[in-house]
C-alpha positions as CSV (number, residue, x, y, z in Angstrom):
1,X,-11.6,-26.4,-10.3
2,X,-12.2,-28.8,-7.4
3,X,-9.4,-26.2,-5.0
4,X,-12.0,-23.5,-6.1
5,X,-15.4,-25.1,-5.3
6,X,-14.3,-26.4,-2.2
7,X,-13.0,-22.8,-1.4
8,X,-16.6,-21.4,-2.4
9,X,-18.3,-23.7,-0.3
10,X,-16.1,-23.3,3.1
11,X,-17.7,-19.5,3.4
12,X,-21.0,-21.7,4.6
13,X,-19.5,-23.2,7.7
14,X,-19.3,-20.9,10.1
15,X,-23.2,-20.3,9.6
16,X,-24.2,-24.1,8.8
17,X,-27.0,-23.7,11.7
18,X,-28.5,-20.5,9.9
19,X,-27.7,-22.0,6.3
20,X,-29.8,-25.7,7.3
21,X,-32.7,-23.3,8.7
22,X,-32.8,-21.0,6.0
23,X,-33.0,-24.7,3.4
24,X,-35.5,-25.8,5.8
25,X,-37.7,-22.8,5.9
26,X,-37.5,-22.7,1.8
27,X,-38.5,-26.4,2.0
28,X,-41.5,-25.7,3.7
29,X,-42.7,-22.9,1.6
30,X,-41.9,-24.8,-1.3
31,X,-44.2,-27.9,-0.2
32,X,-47.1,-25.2,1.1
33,X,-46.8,-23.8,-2.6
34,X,-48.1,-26.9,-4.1
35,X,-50.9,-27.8,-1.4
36,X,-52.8,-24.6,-3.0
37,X,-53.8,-26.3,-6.5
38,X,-54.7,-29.8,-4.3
39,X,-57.1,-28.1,-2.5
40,X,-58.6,-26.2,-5.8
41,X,-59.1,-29.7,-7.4
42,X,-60.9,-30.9,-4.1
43,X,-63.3,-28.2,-4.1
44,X,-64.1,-28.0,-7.7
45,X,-63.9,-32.0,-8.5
46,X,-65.1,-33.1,-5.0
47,X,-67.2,-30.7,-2.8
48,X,-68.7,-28.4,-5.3
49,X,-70.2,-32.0,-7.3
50,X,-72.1,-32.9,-3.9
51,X,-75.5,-32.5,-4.0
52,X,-75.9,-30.3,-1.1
53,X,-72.2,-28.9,-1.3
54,X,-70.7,-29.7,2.4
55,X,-70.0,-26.1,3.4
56,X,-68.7,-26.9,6.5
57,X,-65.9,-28.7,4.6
58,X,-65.1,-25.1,2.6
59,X,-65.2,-23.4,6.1
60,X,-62.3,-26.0,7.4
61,X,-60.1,-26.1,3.9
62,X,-60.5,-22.5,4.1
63,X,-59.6,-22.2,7.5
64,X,-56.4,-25.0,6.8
65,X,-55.2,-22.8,3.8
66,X,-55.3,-19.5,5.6
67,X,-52.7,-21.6,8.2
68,X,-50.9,-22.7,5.1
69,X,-50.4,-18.9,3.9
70,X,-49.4,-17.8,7.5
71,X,-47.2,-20.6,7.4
72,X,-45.9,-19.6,3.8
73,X,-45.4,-16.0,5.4
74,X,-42.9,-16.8,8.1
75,X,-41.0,-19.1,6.4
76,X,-40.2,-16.6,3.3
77,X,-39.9,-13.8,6.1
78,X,-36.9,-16.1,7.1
79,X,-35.7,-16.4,4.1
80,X,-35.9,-13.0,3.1
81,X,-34.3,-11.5,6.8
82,X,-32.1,-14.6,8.3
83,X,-31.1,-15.7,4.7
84,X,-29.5,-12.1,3.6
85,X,-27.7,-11.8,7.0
86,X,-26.0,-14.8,6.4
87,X,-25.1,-14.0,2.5
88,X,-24.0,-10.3,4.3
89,X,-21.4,-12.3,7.1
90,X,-20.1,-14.2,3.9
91,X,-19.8,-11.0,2.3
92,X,-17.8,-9.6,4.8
93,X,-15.4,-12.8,5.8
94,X,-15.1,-12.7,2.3
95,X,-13.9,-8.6,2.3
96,X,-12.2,-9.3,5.2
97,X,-9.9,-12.2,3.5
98,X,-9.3,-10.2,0.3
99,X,-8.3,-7.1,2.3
100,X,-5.9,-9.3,4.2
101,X,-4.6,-10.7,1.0
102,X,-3.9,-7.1,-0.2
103,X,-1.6,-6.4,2.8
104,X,0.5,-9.4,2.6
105,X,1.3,-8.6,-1.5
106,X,4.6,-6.2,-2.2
107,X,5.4,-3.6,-3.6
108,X,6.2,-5.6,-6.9
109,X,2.7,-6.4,-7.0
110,X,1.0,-2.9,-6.5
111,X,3.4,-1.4,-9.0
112,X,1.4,-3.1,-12.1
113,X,-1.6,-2.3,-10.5
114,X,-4.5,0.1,-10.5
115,X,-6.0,0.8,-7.3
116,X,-9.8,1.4,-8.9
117,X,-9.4,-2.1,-10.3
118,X,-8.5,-3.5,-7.0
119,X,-11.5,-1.1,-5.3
120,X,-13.8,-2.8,-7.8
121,X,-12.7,-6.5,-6.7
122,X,-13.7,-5.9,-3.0
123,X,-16.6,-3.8,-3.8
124,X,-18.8,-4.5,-6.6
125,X,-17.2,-7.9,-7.3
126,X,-18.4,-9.1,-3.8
127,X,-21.4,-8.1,-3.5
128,X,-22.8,-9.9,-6.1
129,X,-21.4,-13.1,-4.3
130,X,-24.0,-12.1,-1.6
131,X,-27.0,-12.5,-3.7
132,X,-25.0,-16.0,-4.8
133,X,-24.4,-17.5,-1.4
134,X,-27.9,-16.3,-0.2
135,X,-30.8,-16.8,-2.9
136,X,-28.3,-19.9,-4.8
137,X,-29.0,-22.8,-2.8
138,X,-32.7,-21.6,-1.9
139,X,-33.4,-21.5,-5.2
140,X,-32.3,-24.7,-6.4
141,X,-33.7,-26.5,-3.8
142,X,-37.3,-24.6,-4.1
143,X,-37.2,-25.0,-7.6
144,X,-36.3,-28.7,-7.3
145,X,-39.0,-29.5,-5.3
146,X,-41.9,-27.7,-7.2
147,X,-40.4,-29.1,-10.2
148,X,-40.6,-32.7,-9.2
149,X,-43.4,-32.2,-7.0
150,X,-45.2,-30.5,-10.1
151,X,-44.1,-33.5,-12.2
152,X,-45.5,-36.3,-9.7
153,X,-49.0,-34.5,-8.9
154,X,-49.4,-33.8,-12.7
155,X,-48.5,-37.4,-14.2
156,X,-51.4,-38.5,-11.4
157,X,-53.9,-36.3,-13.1
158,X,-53.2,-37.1,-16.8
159,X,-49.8,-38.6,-17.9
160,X,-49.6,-37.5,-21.5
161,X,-50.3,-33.8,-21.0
162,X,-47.5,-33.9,-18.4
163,X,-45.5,-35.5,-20.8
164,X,-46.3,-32.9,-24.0
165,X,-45.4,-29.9,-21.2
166,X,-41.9,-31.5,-19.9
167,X,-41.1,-32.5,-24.0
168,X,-40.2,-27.8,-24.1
169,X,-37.6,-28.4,-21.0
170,X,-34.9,-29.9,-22.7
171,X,-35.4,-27.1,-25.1
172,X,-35.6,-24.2,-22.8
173,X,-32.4,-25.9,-20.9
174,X,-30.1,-25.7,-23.9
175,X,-31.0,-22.6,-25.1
176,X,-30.5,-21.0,-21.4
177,X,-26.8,-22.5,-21.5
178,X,-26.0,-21.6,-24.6
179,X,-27.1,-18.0,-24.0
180,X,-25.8,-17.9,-19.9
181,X,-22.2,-19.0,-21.7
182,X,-22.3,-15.5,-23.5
183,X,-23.6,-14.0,-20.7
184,X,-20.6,-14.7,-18.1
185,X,-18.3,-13.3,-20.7
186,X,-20.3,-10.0,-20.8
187,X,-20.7,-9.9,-16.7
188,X,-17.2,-10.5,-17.0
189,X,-16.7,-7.4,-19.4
190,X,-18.7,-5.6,-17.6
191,X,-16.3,-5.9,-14.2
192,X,-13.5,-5.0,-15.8
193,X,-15.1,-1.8,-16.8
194,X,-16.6,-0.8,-13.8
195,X,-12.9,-1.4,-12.5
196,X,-11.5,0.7,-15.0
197,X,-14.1,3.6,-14.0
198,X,-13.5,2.9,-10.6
199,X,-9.4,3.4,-11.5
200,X,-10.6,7.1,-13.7
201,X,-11.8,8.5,-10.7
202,X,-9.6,7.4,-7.9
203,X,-6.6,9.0,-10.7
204,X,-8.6,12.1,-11.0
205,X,-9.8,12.9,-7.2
206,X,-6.0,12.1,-6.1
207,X,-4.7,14.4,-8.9
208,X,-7.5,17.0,-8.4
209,X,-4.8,20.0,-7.8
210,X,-2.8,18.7,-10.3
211,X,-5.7,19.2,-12.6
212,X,-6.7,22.3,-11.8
213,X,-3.4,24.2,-11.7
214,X,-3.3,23.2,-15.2
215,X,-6.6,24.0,-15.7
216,X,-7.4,20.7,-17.5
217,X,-10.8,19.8,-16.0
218,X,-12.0,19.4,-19.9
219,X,-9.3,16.7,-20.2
220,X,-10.1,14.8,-17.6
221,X,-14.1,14.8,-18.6
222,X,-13.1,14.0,-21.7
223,X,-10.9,10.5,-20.4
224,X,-13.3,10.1,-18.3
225,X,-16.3,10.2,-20.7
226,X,-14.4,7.7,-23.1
227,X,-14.3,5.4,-20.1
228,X,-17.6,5.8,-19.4
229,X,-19.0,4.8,-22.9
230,X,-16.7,2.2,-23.3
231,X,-18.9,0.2,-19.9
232,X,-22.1,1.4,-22.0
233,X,-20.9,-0.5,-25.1
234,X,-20.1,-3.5,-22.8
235,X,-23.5,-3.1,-20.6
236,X,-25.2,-3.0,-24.0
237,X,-23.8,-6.1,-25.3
238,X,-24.8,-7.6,-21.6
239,X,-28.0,-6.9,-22.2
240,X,-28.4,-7.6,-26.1
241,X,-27.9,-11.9,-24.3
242,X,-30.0,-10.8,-21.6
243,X,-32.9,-9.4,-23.9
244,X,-33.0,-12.8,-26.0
245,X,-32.2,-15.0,-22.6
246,X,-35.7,-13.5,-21.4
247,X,-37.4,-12.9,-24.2
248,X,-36.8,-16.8,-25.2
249,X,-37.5,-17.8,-21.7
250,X,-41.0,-15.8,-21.9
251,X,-41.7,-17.2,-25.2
252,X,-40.9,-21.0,-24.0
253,X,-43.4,-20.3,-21.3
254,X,-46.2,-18.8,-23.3
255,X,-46.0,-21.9,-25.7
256,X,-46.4,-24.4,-22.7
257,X,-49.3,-22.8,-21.1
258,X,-50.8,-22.7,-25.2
259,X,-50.1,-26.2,-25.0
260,X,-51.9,-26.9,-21.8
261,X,-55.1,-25.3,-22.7
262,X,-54.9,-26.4,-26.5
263,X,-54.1,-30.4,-25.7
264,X,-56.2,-29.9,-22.1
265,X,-59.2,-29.3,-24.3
266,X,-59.0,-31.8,-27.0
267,X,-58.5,-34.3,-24.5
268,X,-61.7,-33.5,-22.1
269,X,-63.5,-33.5,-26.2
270,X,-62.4,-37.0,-25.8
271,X,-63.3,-37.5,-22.4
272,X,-59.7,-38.3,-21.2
273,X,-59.6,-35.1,-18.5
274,X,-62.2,-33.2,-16.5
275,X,-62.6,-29.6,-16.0
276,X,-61.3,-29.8,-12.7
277,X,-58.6,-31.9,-13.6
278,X,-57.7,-29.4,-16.4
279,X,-58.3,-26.2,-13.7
280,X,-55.2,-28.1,-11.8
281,X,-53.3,-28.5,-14.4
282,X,-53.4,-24.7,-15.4
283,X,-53.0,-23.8,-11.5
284,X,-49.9,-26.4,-11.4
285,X,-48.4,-24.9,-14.5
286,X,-47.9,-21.6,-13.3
287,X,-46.1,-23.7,-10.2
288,X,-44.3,-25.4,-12.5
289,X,-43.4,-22.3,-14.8
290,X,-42.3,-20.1,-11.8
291,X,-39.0,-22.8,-10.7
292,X,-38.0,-23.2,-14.0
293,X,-37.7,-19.5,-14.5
294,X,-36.0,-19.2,-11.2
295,X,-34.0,-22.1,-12.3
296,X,-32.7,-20.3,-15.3
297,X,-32.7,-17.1,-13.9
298,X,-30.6,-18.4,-11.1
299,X,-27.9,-19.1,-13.6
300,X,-27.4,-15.4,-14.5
301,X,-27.2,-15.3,-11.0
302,X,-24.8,-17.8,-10.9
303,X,-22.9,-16.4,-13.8
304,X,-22.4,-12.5,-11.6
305,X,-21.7,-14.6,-8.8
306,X,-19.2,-17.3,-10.3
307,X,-17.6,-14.4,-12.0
308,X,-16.9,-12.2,-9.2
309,X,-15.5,-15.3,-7.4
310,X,-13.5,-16.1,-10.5
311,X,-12.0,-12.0,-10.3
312,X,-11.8,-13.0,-6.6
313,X,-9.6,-16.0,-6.4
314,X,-7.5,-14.2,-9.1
315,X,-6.1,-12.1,-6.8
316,X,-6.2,-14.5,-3.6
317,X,-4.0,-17.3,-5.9
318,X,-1.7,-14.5,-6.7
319,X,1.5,-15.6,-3.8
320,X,2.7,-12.6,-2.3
321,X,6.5,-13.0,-3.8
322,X,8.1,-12.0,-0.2
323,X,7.4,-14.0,2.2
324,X,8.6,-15.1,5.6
325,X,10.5,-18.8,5.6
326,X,8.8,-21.2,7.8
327,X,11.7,-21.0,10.6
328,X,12.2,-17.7,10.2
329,X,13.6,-15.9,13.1
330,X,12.1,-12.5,15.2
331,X,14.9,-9.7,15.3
332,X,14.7,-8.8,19.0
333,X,17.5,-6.2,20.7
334,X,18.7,-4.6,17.2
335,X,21.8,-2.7,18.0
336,X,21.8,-1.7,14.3
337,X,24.8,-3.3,12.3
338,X,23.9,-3.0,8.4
339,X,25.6,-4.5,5.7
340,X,25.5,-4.7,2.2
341,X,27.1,-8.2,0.7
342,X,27.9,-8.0,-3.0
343,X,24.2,-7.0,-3.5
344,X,22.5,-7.1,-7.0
345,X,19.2,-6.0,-7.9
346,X,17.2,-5.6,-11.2
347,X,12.9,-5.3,-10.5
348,X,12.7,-8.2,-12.8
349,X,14.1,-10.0,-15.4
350,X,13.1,-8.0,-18.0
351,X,14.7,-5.2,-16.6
352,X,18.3,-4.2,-16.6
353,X,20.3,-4.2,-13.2
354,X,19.6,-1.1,-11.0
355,X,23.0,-1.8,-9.5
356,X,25.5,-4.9,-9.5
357,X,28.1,-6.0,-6.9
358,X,27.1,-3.7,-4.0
359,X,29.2,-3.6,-0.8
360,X,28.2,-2.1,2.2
361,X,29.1,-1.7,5.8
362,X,27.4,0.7,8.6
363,X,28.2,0.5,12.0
364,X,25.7,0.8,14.9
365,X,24.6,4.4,15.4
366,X,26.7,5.6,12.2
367,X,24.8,8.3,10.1
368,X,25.4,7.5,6.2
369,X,24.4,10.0,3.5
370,X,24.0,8.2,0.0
371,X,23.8,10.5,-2.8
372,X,24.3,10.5,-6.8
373,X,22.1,11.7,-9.7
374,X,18.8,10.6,-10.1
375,X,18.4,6.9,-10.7
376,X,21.1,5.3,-9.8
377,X,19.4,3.4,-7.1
378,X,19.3,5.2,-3.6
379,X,16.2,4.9,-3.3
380,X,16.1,1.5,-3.9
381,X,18.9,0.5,-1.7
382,X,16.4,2.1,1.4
383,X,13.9,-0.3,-0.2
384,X,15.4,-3.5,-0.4
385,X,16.5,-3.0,3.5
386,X,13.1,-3.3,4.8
387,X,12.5,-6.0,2.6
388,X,10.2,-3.8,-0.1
389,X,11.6,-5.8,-2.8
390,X,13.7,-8.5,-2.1
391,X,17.6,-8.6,-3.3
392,X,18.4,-10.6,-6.8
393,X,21.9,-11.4,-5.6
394,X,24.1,-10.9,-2.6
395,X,23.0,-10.9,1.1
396,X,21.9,-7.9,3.4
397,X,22.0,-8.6,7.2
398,X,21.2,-6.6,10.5
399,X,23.2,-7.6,13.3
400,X,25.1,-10.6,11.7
401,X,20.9,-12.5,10.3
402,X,20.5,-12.4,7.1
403,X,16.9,-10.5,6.9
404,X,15.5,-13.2,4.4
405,X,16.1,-15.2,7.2
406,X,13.9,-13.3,10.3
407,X,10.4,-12.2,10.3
408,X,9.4,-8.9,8.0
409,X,7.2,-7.8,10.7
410,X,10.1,-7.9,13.4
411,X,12.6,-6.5,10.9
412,X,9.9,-3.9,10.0
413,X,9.3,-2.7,13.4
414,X,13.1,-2.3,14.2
415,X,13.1,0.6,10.8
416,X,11.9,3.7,10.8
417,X,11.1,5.2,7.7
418,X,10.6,9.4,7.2
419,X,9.5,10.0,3.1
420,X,10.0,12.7,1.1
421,X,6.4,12.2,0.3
422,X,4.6,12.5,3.9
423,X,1.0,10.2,3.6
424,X,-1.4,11.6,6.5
425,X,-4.4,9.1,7.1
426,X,-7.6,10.6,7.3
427,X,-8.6,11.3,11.5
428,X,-7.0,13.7,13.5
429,X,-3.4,14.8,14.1
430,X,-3.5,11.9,17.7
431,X,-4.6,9.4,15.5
432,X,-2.0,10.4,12.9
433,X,1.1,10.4,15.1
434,X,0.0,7.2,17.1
435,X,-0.1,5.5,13.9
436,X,3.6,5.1,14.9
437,X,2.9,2.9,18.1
438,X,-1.2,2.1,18.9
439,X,-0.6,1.1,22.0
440,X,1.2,5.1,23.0
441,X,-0.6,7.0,25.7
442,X,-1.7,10.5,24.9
443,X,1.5,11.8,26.8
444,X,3.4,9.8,24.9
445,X,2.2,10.8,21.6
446,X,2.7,14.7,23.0
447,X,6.3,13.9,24.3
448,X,6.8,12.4,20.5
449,X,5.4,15.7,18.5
450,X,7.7,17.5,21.6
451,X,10.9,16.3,20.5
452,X,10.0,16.1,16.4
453,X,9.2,20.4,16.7
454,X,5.8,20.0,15.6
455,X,3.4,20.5,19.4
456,X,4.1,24.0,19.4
457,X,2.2,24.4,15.6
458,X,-0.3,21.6,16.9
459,X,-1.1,23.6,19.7
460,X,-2.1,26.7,18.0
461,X,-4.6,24.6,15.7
462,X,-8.4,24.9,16.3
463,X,-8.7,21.9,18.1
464,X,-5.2,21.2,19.0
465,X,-4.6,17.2,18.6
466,X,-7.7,16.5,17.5
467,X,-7.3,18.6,14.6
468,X,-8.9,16.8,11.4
469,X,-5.8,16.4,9.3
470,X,-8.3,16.1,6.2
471,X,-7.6,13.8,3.4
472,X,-4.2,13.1,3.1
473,X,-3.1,15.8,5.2
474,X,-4.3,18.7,2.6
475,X,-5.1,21.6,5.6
476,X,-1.7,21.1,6.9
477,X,2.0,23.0,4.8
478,X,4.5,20.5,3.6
479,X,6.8,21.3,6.8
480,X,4.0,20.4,9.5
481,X,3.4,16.8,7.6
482,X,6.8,16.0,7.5
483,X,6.9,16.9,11.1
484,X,4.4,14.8,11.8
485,X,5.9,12.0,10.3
486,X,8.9,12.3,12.2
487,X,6.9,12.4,15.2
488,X,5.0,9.1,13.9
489,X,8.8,8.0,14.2
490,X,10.2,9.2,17.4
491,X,6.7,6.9,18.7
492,X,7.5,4.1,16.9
493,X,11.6,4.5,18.5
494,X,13.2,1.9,15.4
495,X,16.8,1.6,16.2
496,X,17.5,2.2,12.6
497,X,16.0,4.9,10.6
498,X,15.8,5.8,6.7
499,X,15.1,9.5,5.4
500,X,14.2,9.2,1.9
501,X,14.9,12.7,0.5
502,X,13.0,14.2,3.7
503,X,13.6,18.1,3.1
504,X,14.4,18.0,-0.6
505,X,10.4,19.6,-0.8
506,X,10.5,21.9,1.6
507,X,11.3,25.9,1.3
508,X,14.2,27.0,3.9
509,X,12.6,27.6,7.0
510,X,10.9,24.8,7.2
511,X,13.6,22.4,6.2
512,X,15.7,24.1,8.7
513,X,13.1,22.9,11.5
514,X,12.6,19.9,9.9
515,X,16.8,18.8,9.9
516,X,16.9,19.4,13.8
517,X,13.9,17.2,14.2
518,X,15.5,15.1,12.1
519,X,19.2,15.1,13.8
520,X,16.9,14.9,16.8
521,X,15.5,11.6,15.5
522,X,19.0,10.4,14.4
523,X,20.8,10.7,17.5
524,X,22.6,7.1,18.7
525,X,20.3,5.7,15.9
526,X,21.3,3.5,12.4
527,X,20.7,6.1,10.0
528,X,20.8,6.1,6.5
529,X,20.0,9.4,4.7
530,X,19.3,10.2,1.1
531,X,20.0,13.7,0.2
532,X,18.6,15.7,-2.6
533,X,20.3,19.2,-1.2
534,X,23.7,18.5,-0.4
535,X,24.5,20.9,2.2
536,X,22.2,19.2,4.5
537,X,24.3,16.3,5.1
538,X,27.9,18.3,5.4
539,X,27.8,16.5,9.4
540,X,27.3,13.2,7.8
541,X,29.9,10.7,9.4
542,X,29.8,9.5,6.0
543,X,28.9,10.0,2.5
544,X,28.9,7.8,-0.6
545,X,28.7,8.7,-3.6
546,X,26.7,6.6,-5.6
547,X,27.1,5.9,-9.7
548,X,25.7,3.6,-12.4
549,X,28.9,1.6,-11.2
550,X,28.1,1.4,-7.6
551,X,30.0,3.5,-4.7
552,X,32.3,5.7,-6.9
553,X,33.4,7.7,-3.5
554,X,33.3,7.4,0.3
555,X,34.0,9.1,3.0
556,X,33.6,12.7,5.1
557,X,32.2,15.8,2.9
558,X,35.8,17.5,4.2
559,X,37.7,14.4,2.8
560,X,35.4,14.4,-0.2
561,X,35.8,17.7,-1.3
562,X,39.5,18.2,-1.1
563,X,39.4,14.5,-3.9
564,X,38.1,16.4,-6.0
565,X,35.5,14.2,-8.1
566,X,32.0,14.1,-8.9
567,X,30.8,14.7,-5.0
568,X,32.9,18.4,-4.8
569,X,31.4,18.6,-8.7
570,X,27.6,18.2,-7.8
571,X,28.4,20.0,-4.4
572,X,29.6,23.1,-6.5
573,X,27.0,22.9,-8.6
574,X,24.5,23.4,-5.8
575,X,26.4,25.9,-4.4
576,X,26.1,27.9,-7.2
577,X,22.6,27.7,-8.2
578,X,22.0,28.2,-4.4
């Protein structure tokens, strides 16, 4: 609790200057608010009992309260500009940290998740710490000093009325807390909702062609409606606390100022108040009122805030599970030497192993084909490489370091990865490619989509290179994505590549473009291939075949075939369907 708080309160020091001016400002109108009622009693109990009345002395207090209200104006101008720019910096150092967060977690992490729910933690989540940093501290310290202000100036004017109005606060305190406890766990609800919404409709615009090619758009209405009423049921419970929170609050109110006017006159009956005295009191009431409903209403506030801070720091405590060691190393002047030492990975250990006892060895600039039937772990051996996921046994090295042992971003850098499924960021097709290397020239980038086969397609585009690649790529074929992706990879120039599958999606002209970009790419590179189509790795230095038992088979397709085993078994297979 005390790690957290602190936390919460470090957002304030890189705007203590702004945060001290914004507590002075509400100072001053706070003090200004409670010279009004002062000046009401002077005039009714002072100046208007003088026989004449001093006008003179209405013409200066009105010309000192009309400096008091100008006053008053800048100081909640302040508060209301210079106050929400600093909650709004918060906001975004906030953002900023959590979005950081996000790209230090793995893959491990992101597989359990949704990515509406983690939308809804840096969106909606945060903002409502804005209105937290921002009005929070105002408001306890205006309310504060009305409240005891209120409480001084009112014992001086009659002592037991002040008493008889403060005897409801220790009632309206406890019921607020009662009812703000229910309240957080409804805000809390709520959240969750919104993030499950949030999760509908990032599922549904991703899947849009999915959806209509099966013509399902009722479906999807229909999941999405059941969402939808499932946040009303939980908004509705929200606001069942919040309608008896306010409605209790109002009522506390109503009974205090009843209390005033029905003690206020049986006391001037008996002489023990004046009228003016009594006018004050009413006038100092409403001051009184107004900071204990900000008070309480600042703990709703408190509870959206504390609970997106809560969601928050859920996600910020959660240690990204790979890490680099303290003295790790940078992997500088790869020449591309892979191997696997008796490697054993299961994704957990709930899970069973993917694959046990896995030996390995590729020599710089070899190009190594792993195939098998589906799940039996190529992909994951391309994963665990980069450091994706990280090995449960066993040892993988690069040049002789074991990578748990050098930087990921130095290991990363030296990899190149081409994917069966190609992601295009939203921009243009420059932007796209020199996603590979920021730093690349424009020539650069053009001598990249050169050698990858792809500038002669980008040249006959609208706007060539500046093409808008839309989201995710959708105006360009499957071919001219995956040759921009190689091209993303020829920038980036890793001395070891991966092709995950990178033609098994593609009809046969354009994988036949695609596999001499690719060869292209491989040339005097690491290179480890996994092949869906068989024939397109028949040059393969070497091939191994992969089985729930590790590598069953190794070696050239020539040397493969005439074994043969399962590899000339699923090659024949092909063969014939092709």
């Amino acid at each position: 609790m005390k790690g957290r708080l602190k936390k919460f309160l470090s957002y304030y020091k890189p705007y203590k200057v702004l945060f001290f001016k914004d507590m002075f400002c509400a100072m001053v109108a706070a003090v200004v608010s409670l010279v009004f009622p002062m000046v009401t009693r002077h005039v009714t109990g002072v100046i208007l009992m003088e026989d004449p009345v001093n006008i003179s002395m209405i013409y200066q207090l009105g010309i000192f309260m009309i400096v008091l209200v100008l006053v008053e104006y800048l100081c909640n101008y302040y508060i209301g500009y210079q106050g929400h720019v600093m909650g709004t910096y918060m906001e975004r150092d906030i953002r900023n940290e959590l979005f950081e967060h996000y790209q230090k977690l793995s893959f491990r992490f992101y597989d359990d998740q949704k990515t509406g729910q983690l939308m809804s933690r840096i969106t909606n989540d945060i903002f409502s710490l804005t209105e937290l940093y921002h009005h929070g501290p105002e408001d306890i310290v205006i309310s504060l000093i009305k409240f005891i202000g209120a409480f001084i100036i009112l014992s001086t004017i009659n002592v037991y009325l002040t008493l008889i109005v403060f005897a409801f606060m220790p009632l309206m305190f406890v019921f607020a807390l009662y009812y703000n406890k229910k309240m957080k766990k409804a805000f809390k609800r709520n959240k969750q909702r919104i993030g499950d919404i949030n999760a509908r409709i990032e599922d549904n615009l991703s899947g849009i062609r999915v959806v209509k090619s099966f013509a399902n758009e009722d479906k999807e209405i229909d999941k999405f409606q059941v969402e939808n009423t499932h946040f009303v049921e939980s908004k509705r419970n929200s606001y069942y606390y919040m309608g008896k929170y306010h409605a209790g609050l109002t009522a506390c109110t109503s009974l205090i100022t009843v209390a005033v006017i029905f003690f206020g006159a049986l006391f001037i009956s008996h002489e023990s108040i004046t009228t003016p005295d009594l006018i004050a009191f009413l006038l100092y009431i409403a001051n009184l009122i107004e900071p204990v409903k900000k008070l309480l209403n600042f703990t709703e506030q408190f509870q959206e805030g504390a609970t997106g801070f809560e969601r928050f720091m859920e996600i910020l405590e959660i240690e990204p599970d790979i890490q680099d060691k303290k003295d790790a190393i940078e992997l500088k002047n790869v020449q591309g030497h892979v191997q696997f030492q008796d490697v054993s990975f299961r994704y957990n250990e709930q899970t069973d192993y993917i694959f046990k006892h896995l030996n390995l060895e590729v020599q710089p600039g070899d190009y190594i084909a792993l195939v098998g039937s589906s799940g039996v772990g190529k992909t994951t051996i391309c994963s665990l490489l980069p450091r994706f996921y990280d090995i449960t046994h066993g040892a993988i090295t690069v040049d002789g370091y074991d990578i748990r042992d050098v930087q990921m971003h130095s290991l990363r850098q030296n990899i190149g990865i081409v994917q069966q499924d190609v992601y295009l960021f939203s921009g243009t097709i420059m932007d796209n490619i020199r996603y590979g290397s920021f730093d690349a020239t424009d020539e650069e980038v053009i001598e990249a989509a050169k050698k990858a086969n792809a500038h002669d397609f980008i040249m006959e585009l609208p706007d060539g290179y500046q093409t808008d690649c839309g989201q995710r790529g959708v105006k360009l074929s499957g071919g001219q994505k995956q040759r921009l992706s190689i091209a993303r990879v020829f920038l980036k120039n890793p001395p070891i590549l991966i092709f995950d599958e990178a033609t098994s999606a593609l009809d046969n002209e354009s994988e036949h473009i695609v596999q001499l970009s690719l060869e292209s790419l491989a040339k005097n590179r690491t290179t480890f291939v996994i092949a869906h189509r068989l024939s397109t790795i028949k040059n393969a230095k070497r091939i191994c075949l992969l089985t729930d038992s590790g590598i069953e088979e190794e070696g050239t397709h020539e040397e493969l075939m005439k074994l043969q085993g399962k590899y000339a078994h699923l090659y024949q297979m092909q063969f014939q369907k092709d």
